[in-house]
C-alpha positions as CSV (number, residue, x, y, z in Angstrom):
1,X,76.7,156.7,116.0
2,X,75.9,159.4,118.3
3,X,73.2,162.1,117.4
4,X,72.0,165.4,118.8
5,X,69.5,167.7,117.7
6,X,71.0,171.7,118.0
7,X,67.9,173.8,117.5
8,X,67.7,173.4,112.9
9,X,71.0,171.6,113.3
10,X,71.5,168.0,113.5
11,X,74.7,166.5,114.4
12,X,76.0,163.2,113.6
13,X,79.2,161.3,114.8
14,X,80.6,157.9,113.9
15,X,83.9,156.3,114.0
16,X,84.9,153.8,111.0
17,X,87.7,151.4,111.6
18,X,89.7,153.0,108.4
19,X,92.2,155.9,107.1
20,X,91.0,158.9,106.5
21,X,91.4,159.1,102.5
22,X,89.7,155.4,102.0
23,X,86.7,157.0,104.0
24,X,87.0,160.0,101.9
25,X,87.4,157.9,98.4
26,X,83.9,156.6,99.7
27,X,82.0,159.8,99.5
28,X,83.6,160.5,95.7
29,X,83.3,157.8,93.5
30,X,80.4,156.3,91.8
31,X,81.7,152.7,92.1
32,X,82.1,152.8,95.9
33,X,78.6,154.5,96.7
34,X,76.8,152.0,94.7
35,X,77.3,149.7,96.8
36,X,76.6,151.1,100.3
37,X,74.5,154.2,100.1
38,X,70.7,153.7,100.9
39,X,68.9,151.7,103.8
40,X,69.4,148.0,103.7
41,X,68.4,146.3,101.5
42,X,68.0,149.8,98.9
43,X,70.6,149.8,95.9
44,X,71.7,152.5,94.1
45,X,70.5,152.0,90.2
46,X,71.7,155.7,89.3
47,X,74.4,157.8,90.7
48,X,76.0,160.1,88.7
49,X,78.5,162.7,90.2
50,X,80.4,165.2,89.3
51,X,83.0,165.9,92.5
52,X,84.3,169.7,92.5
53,X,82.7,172.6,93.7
54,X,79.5,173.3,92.0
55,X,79.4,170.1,90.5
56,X,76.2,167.8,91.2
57,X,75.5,164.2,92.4
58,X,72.3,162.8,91.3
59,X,71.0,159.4,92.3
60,X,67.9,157.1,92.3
61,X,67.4,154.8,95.4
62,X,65.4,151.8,95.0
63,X,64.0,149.6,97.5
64,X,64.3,145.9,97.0
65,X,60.9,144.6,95.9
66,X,61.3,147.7,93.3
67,X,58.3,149.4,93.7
68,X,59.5,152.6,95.5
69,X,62.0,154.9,94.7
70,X,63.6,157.9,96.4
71,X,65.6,160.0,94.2
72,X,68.2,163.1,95.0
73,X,70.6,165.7,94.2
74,X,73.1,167.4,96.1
75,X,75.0,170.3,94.5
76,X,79.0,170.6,95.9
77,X,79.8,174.0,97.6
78,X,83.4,173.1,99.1
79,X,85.5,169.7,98.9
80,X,89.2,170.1,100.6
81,X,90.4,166.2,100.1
82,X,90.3,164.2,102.8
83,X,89.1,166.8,105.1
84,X,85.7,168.2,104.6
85,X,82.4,167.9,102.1
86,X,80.1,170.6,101.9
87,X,77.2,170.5,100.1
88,X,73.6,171.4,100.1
89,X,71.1,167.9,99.5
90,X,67.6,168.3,97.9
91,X,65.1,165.4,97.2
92,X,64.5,165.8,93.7
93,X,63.0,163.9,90.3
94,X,64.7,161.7,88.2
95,X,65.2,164.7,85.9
96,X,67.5,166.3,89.0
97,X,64.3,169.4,89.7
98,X,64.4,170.0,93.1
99,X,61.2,169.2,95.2
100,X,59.3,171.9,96.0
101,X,57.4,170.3,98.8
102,X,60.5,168.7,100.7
103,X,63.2,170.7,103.0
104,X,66.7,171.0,101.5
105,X,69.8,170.1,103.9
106,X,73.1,171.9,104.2
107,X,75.4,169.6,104.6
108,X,78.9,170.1,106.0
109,X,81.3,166.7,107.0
110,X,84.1,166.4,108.5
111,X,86.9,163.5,108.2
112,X,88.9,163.4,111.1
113,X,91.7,160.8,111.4
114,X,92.9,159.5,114.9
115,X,95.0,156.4,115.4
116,X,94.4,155.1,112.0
117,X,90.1,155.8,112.4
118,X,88.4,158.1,110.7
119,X,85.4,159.8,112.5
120,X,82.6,161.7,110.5
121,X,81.4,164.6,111.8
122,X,78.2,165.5,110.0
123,X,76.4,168.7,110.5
124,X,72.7,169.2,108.4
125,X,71.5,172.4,108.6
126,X,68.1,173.1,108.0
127,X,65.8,176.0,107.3
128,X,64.0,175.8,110.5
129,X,63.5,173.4,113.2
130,X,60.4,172.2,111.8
131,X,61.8,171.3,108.3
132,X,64.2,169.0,110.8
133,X,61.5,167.4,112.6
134,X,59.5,166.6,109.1
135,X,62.7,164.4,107.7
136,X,63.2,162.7,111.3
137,X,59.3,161.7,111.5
138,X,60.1,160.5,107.9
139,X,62.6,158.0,109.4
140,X,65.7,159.7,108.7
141,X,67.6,159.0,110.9
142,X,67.0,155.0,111.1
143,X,68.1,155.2,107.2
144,X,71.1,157.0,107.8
145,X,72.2,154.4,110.3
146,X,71.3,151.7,108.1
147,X,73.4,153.3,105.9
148,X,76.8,154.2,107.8
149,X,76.4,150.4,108.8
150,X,76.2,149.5,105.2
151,X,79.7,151.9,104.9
152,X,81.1,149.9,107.6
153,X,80.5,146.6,106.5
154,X,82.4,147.7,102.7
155,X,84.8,149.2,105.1
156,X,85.9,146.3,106.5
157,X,85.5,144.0,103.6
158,X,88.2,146.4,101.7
159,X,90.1,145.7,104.6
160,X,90.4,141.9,104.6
């Protein structure tokens, strides 16, 4: 995965060994996100989503001892299947009320298909360049990677 910081922007890139629409189909469906999205070693107890523009995904990370929990909400501003996911991401409650405290992401990924791969482009925008720095000093950016690694893995296990 490469990264690079762009002032409030930052910019992730990774290539999956996989067509475009079963990379897609991984971003959509409750059944495929359960079982890669979070760190290692994090499951997924709740994910609800509702995949059209305005619709919302909610979900509930939980590490694997149980004690903590990280929950979320994104709310869908564009989807144009297999192409491109737009949405803006919030930490939030179990009752889906946004955090207050915590900066909200716009979100804007692309699926791009080349020789049978499919490389994400993922642009998160946020409100300043400060609300950036407070998610990366929050390891961020180690979690995502755990977490595109985790895609991988159920990537290539579809595949076999």
């Amino acid at each position: 995965m490469t990264t690079k910081v762009e002032g409030k922007v930052l910019v992730l890139e990774r290539t999956f060994q996989a067509p475009r629409e079963l990379v897609f189909a991984m971003f959509k469906e409750p059944k495929h996100l359960a079982r890669w999205w979070g760190p290692k070693g994090w499951t997924l107890p709740v994910c609800t989503i509702d995949f059209r523009p305005g619709g919302v995904w909610h979900y509930c990370m939980r590490s694997a001892d149980g004690r903590m929990e990280s929950w979320g909400k994104a709310v869908y501003h564009e989807i144009v299947e297999p192409e491109r996911i737009v949405y803006v991401d919030y930490f939030s409650d179990e009752n889906g009320n946004e955090a207050e405290d915590m900066p909200e992401t716009l979100i804007a990924m692309e699926f791009i298909e080349r020789d049978g791969k499919t490389t994400i482009v993922n642009r998160a925008q946020y409100a300043s360049a400060e609300a950036l720095q407070k998610v990366l000093d929050m390891g961020m950016l180690a979690g995502i990677t755990e977490t595109w690694d985790r895609l991988e893995s159920l990537l290539q296990d579809l595949a076999e």
